[in-house]
C-alpha positions in Angstrom: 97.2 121.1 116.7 95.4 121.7 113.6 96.2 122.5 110.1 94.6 124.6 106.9 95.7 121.6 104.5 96.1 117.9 103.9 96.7 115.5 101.0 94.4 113.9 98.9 95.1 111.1 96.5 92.5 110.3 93.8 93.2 106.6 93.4 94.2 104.4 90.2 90.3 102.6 90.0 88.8 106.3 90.2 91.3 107.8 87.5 91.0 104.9 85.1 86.8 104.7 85.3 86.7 108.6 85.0 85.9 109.8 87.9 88.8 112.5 88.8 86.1 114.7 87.0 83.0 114.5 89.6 85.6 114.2 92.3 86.9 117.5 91.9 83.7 119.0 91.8 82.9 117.5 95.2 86.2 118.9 96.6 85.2 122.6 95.2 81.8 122.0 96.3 82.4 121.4 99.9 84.7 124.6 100.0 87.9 123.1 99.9 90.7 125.2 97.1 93.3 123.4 95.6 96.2 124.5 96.1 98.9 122.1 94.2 97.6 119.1 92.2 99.1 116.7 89.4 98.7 113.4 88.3 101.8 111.1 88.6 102.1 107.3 88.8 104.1 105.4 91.7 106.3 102.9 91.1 106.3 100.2 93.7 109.4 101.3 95.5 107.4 104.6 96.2 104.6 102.9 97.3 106.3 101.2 99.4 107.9 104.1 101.1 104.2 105.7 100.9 102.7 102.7 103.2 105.6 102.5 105.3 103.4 102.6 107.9 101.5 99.4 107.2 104.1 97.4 106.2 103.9 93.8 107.7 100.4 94.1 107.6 97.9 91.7 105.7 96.8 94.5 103.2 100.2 96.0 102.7 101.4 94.0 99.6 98.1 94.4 97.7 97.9 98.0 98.6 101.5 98.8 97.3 100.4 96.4 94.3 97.1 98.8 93.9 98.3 102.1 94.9 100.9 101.3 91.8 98.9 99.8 89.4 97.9 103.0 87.3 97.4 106.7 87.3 96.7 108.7 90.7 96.0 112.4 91.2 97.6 114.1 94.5 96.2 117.4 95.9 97.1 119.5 98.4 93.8 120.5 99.5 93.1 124.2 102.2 90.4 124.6 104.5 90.3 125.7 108.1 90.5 122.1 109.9 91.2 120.6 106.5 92.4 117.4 107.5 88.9 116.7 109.9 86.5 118.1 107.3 88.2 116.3 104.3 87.7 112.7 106.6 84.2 113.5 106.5 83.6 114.2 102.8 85.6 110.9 102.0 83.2 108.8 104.5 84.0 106.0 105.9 86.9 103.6 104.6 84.1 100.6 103.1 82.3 102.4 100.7 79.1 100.3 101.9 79.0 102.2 105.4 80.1 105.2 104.1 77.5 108.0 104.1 75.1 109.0 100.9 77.0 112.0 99.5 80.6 110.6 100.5 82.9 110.5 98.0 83.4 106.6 98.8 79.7 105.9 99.0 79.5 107.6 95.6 82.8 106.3 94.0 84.2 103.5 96.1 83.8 99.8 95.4 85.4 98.3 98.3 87.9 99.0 101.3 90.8 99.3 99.1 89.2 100.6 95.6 87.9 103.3 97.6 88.5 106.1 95.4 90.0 108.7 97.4 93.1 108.8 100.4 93.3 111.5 102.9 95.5 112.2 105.9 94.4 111.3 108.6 96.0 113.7 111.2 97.5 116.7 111.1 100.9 114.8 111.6 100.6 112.9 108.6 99.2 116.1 106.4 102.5 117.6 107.0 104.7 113.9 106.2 102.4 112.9 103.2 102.3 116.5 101.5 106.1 116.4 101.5 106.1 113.0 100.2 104.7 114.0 96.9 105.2 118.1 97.0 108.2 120.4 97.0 107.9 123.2 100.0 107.5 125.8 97.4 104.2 123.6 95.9 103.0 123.0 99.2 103.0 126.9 100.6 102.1 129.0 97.8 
């Protein structure tokens, strides 16, 4: 099964240093069109509810703490096989074995300040971009 969109989140670390700005612009440039975007904050009950997934694991608390610390911006992002291509313009998860020209090699500064989230199948494309979009936002 696979999709023409997924979600990307621009995380609190990238928004508050600037860099929503050169993040975008690697987005257009790799042929991806925007198709719903704003910026909101979470509060830690949506978080939460976000990472339901990872909940009980080692990284859960700080990553609810993180994810709710500040600004993010969310994206509903089209491309044929969006969900693959996006995964490999993000890079790898640890910005030090991501690839040069990554948006984590070039933004990241660690496994959680990583600048940017992205589905990760086409399952959780169709979950997250509910979480944060309304079915109008999401299918223009």
């Amino acid at each position: 099964m696979e999709t023409n969109f997924t979600l990307s989140i621009i995380k609190p670390n990238a928004v508050r240093t600037g860099k929503t700005g050169p993040i975008l612009s690697m987005i257009n440039e790799a042929g991806f069109e925007i198709s719903a975007m704003k910026m909101i904050r979470l509060t830690r009950s949506q978080a939460e509810r976000f990472y339901a997934v990872h909940a009980g694991k080692p990284f859960y608390e700080s990553l609810v703490d993180f994810m709710s610390s500040g600004p993010i911006v969310v994206m509903v992002l089209r491309k044929e096989n969006a969900v693959e291509q996006y995964r490999l313009l993000m890079g790898q998860t640890d910005p030090q074995k991501a690839a040069p020209g990554t948006i984590r090699h070039s933004f990241g500064v660690s496994v959680q300040m990583n600048a940017v989230h992205g589905s990760d199948s086409v399952e959780n494309a169709y979950r997250e971009t509910s979480f944060f979009f309304s079915e109008t936002e999401r299918y223009p």
